[in-house]
C-alpha positions in Angstrom: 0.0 0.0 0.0 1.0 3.5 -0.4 2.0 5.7 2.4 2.5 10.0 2.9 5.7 10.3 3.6 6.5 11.5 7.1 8.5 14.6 6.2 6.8 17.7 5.6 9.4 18.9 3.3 8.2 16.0 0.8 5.3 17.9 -0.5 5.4 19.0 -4.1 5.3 23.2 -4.5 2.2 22.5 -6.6 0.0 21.2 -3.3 0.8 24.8 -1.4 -1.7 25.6 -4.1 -5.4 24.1 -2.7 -6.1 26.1 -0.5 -6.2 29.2 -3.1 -10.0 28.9 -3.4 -10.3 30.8 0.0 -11.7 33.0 -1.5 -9.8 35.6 0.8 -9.3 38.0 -1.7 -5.3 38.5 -0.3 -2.2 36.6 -0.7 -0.6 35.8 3.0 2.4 34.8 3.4 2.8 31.4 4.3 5.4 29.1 5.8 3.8 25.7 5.0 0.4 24.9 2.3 -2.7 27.1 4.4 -0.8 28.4 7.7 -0.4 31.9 7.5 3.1 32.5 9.1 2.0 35.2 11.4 -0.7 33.0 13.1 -0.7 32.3 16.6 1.1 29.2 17.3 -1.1 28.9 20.5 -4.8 27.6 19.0 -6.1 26.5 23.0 -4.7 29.9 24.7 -6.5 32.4 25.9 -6.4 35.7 24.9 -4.9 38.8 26.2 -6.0 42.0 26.2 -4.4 43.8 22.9 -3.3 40.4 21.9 -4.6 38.2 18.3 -7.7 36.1 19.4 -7.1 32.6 18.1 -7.7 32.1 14.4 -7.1 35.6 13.3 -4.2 37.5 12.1 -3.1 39.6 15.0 -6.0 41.6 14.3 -5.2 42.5 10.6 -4.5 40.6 8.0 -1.8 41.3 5.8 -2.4 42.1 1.8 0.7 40.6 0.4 0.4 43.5 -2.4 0.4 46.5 -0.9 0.4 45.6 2.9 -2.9 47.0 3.6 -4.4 46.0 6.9 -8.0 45.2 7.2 -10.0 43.5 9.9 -9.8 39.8 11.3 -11.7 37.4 9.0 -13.9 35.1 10.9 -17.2 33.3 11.0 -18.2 31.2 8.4 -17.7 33.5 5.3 -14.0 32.6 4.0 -15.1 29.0 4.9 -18.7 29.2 2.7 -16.1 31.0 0.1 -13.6 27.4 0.1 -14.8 25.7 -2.8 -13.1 22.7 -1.7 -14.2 22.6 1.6 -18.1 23.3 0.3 -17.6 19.8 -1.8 -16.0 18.3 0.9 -19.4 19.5 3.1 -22.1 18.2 0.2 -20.7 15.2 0.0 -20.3 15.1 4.2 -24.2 15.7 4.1 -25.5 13.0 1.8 -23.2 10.2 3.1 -24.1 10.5 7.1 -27.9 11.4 6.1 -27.2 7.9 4.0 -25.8 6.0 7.1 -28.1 7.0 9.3 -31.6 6.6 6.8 -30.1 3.2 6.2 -30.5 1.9 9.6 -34.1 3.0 8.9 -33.8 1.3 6.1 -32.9 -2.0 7.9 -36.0 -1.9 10.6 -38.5 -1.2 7.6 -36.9 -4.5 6.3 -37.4 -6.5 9.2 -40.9 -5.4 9.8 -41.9 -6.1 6.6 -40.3 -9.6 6.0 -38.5 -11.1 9.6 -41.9 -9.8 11.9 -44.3 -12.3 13.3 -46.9 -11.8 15.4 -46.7 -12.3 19.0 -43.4 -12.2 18.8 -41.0 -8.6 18.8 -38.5 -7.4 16.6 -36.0 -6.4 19.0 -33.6 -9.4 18.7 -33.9 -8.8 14.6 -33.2 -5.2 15.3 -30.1 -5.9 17.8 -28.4 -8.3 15.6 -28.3 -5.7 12.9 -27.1 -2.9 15.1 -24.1 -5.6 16.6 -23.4 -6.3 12.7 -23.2 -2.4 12.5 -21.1 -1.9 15.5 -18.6 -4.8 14.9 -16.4 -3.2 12.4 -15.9 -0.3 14.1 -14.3 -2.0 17.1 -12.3 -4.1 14.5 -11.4 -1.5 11.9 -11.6 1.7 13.5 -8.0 1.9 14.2 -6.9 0.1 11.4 -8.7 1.8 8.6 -7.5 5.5 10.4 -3.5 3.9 10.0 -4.8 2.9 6.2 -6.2 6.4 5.2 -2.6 8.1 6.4 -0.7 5.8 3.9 -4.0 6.7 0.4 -4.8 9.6 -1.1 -8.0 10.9 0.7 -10.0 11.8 -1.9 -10.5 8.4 -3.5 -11.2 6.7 -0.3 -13.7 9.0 0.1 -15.0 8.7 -3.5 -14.7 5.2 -3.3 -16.4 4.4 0.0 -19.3 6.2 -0.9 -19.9 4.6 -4.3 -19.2 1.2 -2.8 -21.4 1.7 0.0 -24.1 3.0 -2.9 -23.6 -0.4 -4.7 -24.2 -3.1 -1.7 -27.2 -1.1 -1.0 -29.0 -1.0 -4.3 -27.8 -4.9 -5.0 -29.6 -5.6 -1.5 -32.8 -5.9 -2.8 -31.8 -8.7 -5.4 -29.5 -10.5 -3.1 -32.7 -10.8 -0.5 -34.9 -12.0 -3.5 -32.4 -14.6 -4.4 -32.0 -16.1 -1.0 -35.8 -16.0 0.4 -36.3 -19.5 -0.4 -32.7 -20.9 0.8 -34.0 -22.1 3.8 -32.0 -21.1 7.4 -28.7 -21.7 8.9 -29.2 -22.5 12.5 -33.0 -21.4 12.4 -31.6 -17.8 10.9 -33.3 -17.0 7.4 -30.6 -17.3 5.0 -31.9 -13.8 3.7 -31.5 -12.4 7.2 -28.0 -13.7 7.4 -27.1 -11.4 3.9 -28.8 -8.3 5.6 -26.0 -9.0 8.0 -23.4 -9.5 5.8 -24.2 -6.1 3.8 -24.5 -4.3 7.1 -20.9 -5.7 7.9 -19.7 -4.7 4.8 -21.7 -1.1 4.3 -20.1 0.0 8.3 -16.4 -1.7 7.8 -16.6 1.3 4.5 -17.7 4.1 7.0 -14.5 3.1 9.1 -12.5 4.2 6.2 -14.9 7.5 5.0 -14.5 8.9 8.6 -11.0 9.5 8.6 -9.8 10.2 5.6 -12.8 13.2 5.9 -11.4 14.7 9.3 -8.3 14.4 7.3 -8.9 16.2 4.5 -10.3 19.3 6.3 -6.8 20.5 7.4 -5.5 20.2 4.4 -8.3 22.1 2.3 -8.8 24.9 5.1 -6.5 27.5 6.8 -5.4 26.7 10.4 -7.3 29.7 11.6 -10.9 29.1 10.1 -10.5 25.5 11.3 -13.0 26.9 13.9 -15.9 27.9 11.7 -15.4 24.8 9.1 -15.8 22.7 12.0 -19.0 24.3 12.9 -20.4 23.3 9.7 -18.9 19.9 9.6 -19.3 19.0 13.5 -23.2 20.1 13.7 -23.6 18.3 10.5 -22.5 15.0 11.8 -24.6 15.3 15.2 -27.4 16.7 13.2 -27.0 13.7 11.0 -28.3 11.1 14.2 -31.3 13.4 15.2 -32.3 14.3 11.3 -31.6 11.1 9.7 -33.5 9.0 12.4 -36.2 11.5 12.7 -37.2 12.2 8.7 -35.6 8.1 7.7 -38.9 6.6 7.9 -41.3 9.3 6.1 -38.6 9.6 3.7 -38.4 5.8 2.5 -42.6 5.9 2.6 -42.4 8.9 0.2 -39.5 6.8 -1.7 -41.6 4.0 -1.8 -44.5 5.9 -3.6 -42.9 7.5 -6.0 -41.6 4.3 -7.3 -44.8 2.5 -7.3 -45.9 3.4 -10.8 -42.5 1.7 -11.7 -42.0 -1.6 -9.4 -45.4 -2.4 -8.6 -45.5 -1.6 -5.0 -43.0 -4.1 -4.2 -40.6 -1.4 -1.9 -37.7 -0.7 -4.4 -37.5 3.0 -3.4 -36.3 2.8 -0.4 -33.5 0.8 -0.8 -32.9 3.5 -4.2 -32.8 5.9 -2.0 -30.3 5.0 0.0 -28.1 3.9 -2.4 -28.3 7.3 -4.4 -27.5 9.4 -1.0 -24.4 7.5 -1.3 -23.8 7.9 -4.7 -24.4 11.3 -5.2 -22.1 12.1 -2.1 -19.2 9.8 -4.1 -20.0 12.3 -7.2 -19.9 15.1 -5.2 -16.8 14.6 -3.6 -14.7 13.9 -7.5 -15.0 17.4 -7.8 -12.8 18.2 -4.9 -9.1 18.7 -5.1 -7.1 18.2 -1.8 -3.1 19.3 -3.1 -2.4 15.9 -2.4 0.6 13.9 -4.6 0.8 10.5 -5.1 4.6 11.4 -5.4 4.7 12.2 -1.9 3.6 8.2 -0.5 5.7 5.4 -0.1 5.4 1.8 0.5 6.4 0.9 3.5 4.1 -0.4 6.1 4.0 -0.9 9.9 0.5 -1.1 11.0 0.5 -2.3 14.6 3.4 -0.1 15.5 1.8 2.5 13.5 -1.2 2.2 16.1 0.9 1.8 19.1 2.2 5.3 17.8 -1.3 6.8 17.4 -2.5 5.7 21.3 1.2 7.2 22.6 0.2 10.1 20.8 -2.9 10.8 22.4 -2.0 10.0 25.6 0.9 12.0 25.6 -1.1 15.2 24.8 -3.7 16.1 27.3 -5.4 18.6 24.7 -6.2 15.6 22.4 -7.3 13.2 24.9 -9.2 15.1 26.8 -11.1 16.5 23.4 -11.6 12.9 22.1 -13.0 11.8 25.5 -16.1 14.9 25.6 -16.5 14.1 21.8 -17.4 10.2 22.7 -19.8 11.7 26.2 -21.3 14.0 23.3 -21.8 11.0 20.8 -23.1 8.9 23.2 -25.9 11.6 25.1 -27.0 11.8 21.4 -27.1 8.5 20.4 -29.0 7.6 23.5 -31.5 10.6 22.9 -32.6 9.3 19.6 -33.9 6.4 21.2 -35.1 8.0 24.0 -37.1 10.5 22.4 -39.3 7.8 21.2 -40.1 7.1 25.0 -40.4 10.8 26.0 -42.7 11.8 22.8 -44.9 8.5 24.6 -45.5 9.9 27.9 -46.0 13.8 26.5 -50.1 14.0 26.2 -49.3 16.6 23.4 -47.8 14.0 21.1 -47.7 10.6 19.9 -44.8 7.9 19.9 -44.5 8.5 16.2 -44.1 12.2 16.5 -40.5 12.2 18.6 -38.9 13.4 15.3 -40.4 16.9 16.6 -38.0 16.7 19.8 -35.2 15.7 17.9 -36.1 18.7 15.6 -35.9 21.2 18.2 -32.2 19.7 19.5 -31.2 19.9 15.6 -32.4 23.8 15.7 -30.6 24.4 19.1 -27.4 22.9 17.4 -27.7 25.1 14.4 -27.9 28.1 16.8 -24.8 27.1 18.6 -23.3 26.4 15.7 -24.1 29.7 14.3 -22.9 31.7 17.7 -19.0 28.8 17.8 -18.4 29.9 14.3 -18.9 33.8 14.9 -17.6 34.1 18.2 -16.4 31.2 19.4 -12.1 32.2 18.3 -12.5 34.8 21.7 -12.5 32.2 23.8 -9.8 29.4 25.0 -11.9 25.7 23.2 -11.5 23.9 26.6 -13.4 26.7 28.3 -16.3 26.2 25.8 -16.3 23.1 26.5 -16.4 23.0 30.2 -19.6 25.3 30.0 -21.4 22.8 27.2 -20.8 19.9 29.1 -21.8 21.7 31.9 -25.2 23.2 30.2 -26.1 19.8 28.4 -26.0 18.3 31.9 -28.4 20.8 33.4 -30.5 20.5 30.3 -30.8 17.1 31.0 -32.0 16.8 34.3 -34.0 19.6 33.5 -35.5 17.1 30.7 -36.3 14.4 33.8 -38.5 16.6 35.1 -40.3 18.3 32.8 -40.9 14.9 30.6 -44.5 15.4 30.5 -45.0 18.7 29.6 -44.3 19.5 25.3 -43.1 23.5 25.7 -40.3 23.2 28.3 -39.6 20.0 26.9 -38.7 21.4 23.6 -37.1 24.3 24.9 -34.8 21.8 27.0 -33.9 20.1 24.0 -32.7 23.4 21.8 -31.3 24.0 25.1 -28.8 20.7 24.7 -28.4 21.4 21.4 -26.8 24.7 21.8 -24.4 23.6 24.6 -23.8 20.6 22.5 -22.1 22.8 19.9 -19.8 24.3 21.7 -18.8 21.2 22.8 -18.2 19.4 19.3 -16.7 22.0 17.4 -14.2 23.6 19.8 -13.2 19.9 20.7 -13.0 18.5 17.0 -11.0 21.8 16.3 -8.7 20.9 18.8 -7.8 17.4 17.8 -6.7 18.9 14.5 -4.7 22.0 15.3 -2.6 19.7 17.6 -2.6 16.7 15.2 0.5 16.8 12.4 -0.5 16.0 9.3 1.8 12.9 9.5 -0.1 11.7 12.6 -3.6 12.7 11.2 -4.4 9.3 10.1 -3.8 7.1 13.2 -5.2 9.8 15.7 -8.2 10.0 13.4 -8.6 6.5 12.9 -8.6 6.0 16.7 -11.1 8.5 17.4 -13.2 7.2 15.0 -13.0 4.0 16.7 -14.0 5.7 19.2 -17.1 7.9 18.2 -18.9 5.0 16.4 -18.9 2.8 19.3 -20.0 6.2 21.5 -22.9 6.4 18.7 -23.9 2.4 18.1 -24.1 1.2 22.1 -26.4 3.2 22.9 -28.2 2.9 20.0 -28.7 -0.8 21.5 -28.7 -0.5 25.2 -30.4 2.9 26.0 -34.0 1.3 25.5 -33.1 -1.7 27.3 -31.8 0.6 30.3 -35.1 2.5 29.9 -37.5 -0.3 30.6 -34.9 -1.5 33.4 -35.0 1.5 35.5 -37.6 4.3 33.9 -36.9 7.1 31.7 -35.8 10.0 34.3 -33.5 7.7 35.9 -31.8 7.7 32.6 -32.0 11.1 32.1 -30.6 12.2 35.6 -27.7 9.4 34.5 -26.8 10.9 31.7 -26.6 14.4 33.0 -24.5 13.2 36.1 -22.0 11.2 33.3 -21.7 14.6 31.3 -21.4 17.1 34.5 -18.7 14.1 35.8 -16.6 14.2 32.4 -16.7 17.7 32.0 -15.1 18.6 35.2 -12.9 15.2 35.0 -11.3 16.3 31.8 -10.5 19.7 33.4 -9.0 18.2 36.4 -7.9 14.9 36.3 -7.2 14.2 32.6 -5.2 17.4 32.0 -2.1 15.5 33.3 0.5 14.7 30.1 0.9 11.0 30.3 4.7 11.7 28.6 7.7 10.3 30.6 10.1 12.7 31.8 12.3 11.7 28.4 9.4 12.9 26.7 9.1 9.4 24.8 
């Protein structure tokens, strides 16, 4: 396999050029592709008074023509103006609303085919969220040490238009094999809706990586910030939107279709398998500066790993960021199947409506989202953090008590969304300002190891914990778990693991 060489004087000249589509309207001078050279070198610091906030230029930015000063560029606008980084964001948004609709797609399935009566469809349901959550404790690590040796933009390409074809041969494959009997009193069809589960996850190992990669390398170090507003919200928003809209959206599929297939449920698995394709055709468009030039061939993957965990638990910033990204995965992951359960017990609403809570968590995280990437660089990220872990844990045992009441219910939940935000971003921000590119791959790779257990577990045991010990004992768990890692990670896990040699 190909690997990026480790030196960062092994670039070609020709890949300082991919960030050019800024869209700054000024030539900075650099000292490496995207870095301005008179950037702070401190991302996490505070500021002081007369001091450059984090991600601007001192206050001014220089014109490399006439030396003209202007004011600090922030917010989202040189971000929205990155043509790379707004290819690398369409794509981002049809491949997770893909991953998440196609668990969706995966219940429909069973109800429709595996359901009996008398009987639920909660082992069905399990077996294909373990089949989900399997290769990300196998590959999660191993694809993220992968990705650094590839190019990034065919993996993603790639995984996205394989993903695009499992799904729309699924419906022929289940055709074939619905009269093949069993193996060990499984349906034979059942045990291929595995298999492509398998298959369709062990691909998002590899997507999720080589996408947090590629966002350093198509974006300045100082609006890292703001393009990680866009791309954090848009991977929480992904679990509340994707589970909430997934099941109207197949019906509608479904219908559209029926002049064509007779009714027999094609749509939905087209739909699917087009999100993923048109995120793969999105995402050719997109040039990263990268040069096969600069990869060689060698290969040590477990020492390669080894490196990646010594990595991040050497550096405080990093492990402490991945460890309130995996609590924020997991209170959000949890939520979507808990909504389900709170929309139940609200008189105002019906078990079928808990998209609408979800909604109003997706709005609250839009807000945040909008406040991190406009104000967020004049303030130190673990500070943020401490006050959204904080927040989301009052917001949640403010949600155990008001459980059956629809206003303050809502409210609580644009409430977690907002503090979620400045959570995400701030901490995804910080794992790649402190992350050399050489080192992007395995830390990447591990966290999204990580993050997609933090998003499947709870996914499978939240409901179970539900109906064990009631819903605002959950809640009031969750909130003491957040509060608890919030203030751990400013306390306790802010120690550097490194030896005194530093190795």
């Amino acid at each position: 396999m190909l690997r990026e060489s480790d030196s960062s004087t092994s670039k070609s000249s020709s890949g300082s050029d991919h960030r050019s589509d800024a869209g700054l309207g000024t030539n900075l001078v650099t000292d490496k592709p995207g870095r301005s050279a008179v950037e702070p070198s401190e991302p996490d610091a505070p500021s002081e008074p007369g001091s450059a906030s984090p991600g601007t230029v001192d206050n001014a930015e220089v014109n490399g023509l006439g030396g003209q000063i202007s004011g600090p560029i922030t917010g989202f606008w040189p971000v929205l103006q990155n043509r790379n980084f707004l290819i690398l964001w369409g794509g981002q948004v049809f491949s997770q609303l893909a991953d998440k609709v196609y668990l969706v797609l995966m219940i429909a399935i069973i109800a429709s085919q595996y359901d009996t009566p008398g009987q639920t469809i909660s082992g069905w349901v399990s077996a294909v969220m373990i089949a989900f959550t399997i290769p990300a404790v196998l590959f999660g690590s191993l694809a993220g040490v992968y990705v650094g040796r590839w190019l990034k933009q065919p993996v993603l390409v790639l995984t996205n238009v394989l993903r695009g074809a499992l799904v729309l041969l699924l419906p022929l494959g289940l055709w074939l094999t619905q009269d093949l009997g069993s193996v060990a009193g499984i349906p034979l069809s059942f045990c291929l809706l595995l298999v492509i589960t398998f298959l369709v996850s062990t691909l998002t190992q590899f997507f999720a990586p080589a996408e947090q990669s590629v966002i350093p390398l198509i974006v300045e170090d100082r609006h890292l910030l703001s393009a990680n507003s866009l791309y954090t919200t848009t991977m929480m928003a992904s679990v509340i939107i994707g589970f909430a809209v997934g099941e109207p959206l197949l019906a509608i599929a479904d219908q559209l279709l029926v002049p064509f297939d007779g009714g027999t449920g094609l749509g939905k698995d087209l739909l699917v398998g087009l999100g993923y394709g048109l995120a793969g055709m999105i995402l050719t468009t997109m040039g990263t500066g990268e040069s096969a030039k600069n990869l060689t061939q060698d290969s040590h993957l477990w020492s390669d790993i080894k490196d990646g965990l010594r990595y991040i638990q050497q550096r405080p910033p990093i492990r402490n960021a991945i460890i309130q990204l995996v609590l924020l995965f997991s209170v959000f992951a949890a939520l979507a199947v808990l909504a389900v359960r709170i929309a139940e017990v609200i008189p105002a609403l019906k078990s079928s409506q808990f998209g609408v809570l979800l909604a109003a968590g997706g709005v609250g995280m839009g807000v945040g989202a909008t406040l991190i990437g406009q104000l967020g660089h004049r303030f130190a990220r673990r500070h943020l953090s401490l006050v959204g872990l904080l927040g989301m844990g009052v917001a949640l045992g403010g949600l155990s008590l008001t459980i059956h009441s629809l206003w303050p219910t809502l409210a609580l939940m644009a409430m977690l969304g907002v503090f979620a935000a400045s959570v995400g971003i701030p901490m995804q921000t910080t794992v790649q300002e402190h992350t050399p590119e050489e080192m992007r791959g395995k830390v990447f790779g591990l966290q999204n190891n990580l993050v997609n257990i933090a998003l499947s577990l709870p996914l499978a045991f939240a409901g179970v914990a539900e109906a064990l010990v009631g819903l605002r004992s959950v809640l009031l768990s969750l909130a003491a778990i957040v509060i608890l890692g919030g203030l751990l990670t400013q306390t306790v896990f802010t120690v550097s693991a490194e030896t005194p040699s530093g190795s």
